[in-house]
N, C-alpha and C positions, 0 to 999 in steps of 0.2 A: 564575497563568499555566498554561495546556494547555499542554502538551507530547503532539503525538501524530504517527499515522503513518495511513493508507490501505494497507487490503490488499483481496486477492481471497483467503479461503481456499479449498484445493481441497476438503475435504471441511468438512463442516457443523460449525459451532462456535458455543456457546449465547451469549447475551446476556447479557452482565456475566461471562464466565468470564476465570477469569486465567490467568496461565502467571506462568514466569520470563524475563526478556528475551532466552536466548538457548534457550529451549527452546519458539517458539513452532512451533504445528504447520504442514505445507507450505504456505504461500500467494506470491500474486505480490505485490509491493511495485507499488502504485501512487503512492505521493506519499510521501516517507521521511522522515524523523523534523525533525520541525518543533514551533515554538511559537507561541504568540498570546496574548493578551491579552483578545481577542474569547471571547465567550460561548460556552462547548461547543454550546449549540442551533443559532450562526453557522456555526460549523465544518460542522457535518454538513448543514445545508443546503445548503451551497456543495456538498460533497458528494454530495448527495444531484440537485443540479440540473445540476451540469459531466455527470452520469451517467446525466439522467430520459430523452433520446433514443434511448439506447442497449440493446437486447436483450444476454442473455450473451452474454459476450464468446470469443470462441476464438482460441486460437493452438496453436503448436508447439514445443516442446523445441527450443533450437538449441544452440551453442556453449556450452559454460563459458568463464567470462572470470572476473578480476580487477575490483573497480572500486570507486569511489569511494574518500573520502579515507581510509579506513578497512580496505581493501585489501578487500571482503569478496567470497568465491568466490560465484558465481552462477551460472546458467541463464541465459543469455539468451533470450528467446522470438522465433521466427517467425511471419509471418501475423499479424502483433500491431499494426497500423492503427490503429484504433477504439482500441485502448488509449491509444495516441499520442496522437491527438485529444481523447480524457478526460484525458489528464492534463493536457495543455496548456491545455484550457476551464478546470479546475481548478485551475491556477497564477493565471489571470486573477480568477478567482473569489475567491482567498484572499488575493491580493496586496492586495486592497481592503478585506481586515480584518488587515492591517497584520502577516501569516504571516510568520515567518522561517525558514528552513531550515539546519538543522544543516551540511549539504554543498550546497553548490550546484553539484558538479560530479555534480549526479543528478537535474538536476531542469530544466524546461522545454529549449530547445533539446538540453541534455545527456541528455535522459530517453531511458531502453531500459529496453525491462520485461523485467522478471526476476522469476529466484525465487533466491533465496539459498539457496545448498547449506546443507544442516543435515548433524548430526554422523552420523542416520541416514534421514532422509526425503532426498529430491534428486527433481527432474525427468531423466527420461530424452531424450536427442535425439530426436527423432524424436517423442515422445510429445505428444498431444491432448489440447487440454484447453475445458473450454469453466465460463468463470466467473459463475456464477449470483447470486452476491451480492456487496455490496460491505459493508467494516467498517472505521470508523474506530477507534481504538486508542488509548486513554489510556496513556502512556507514564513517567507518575509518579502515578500515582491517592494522592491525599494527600500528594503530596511525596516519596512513593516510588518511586524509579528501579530497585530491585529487583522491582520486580512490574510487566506490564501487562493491563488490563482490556479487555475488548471494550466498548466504551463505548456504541455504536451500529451495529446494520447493516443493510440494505435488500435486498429482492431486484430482480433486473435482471428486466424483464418485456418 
């Protein structure tokens, strides 16, 4: 079983690099932490097609908020449409290879893009961003939930 996530990194991050799960570096959460049963090649297609319409995406630093079940501090982003959009083409997408979501109170009608405050990286109010690539994220690579891989990522053209 995949267990992964959809992000936006803000700055560049290599192919197949790992981190720790709570030490990943700044990015937007575009579809959170989910599993399937479907083929990783399924997954990133879906991926890869809710997002082929789309040029980089931009928004703005808004509000810190509380959210989801898990209480987790956040950025919430402004001018953030198109993200909307992609995530929601992308819930339809995965729904039909049988995706389930850890939280469902983050996810289609519920979805607000964000960036999850880290312990030293954060978005600024006010601050611009414009998301050039999109990565999906193996969130147990080998059955391990202590590590996540960059699994796949694409740039937005």
């Amino acid at each position: 079983m995949l267990r992964f996530a959809v992000v936006a990194f803000l700055d560049e991050v290599a192919l197949e690099a790992e981190f720790a799960p709570d030490a990943l570096p700044l990015h937007v959460s575009l579809f959170g932490a989910a599993s399937s049963e479907a083929d990783p090649d399924q997954i990133v297609a879906a991926v890869e097609a809710a997002n082929a319409s789309y040029g980089p995406f931009e928004a703005t630093g808004g509000d810190d908020e509380v959210m989801g079940a898990e209480q987790i501090e956040v950025t919430l982003l402004d001018d953030a449409d198109e993200l909307v959009e992609a995530h929601l083409t992308l819930v339809l997408l995965l729904r039909e290879l049988g995706v389930r979501v850890d939280d469902p109170t983050t996810v289609a009608g519920a979805y607000r893009p964000h960036s999850p405050v880290g312990a030293e990286e954060r978005l600024d109010r006010g601050e611009r961003l414009e998301l050039r690539a999109i990565a999906v994220l193996d969130l147990a690579p080998d059955g391990d939930d202590g590590r996540v891989v960059v699994l796949d990522q694409f740039p937005l053209i």
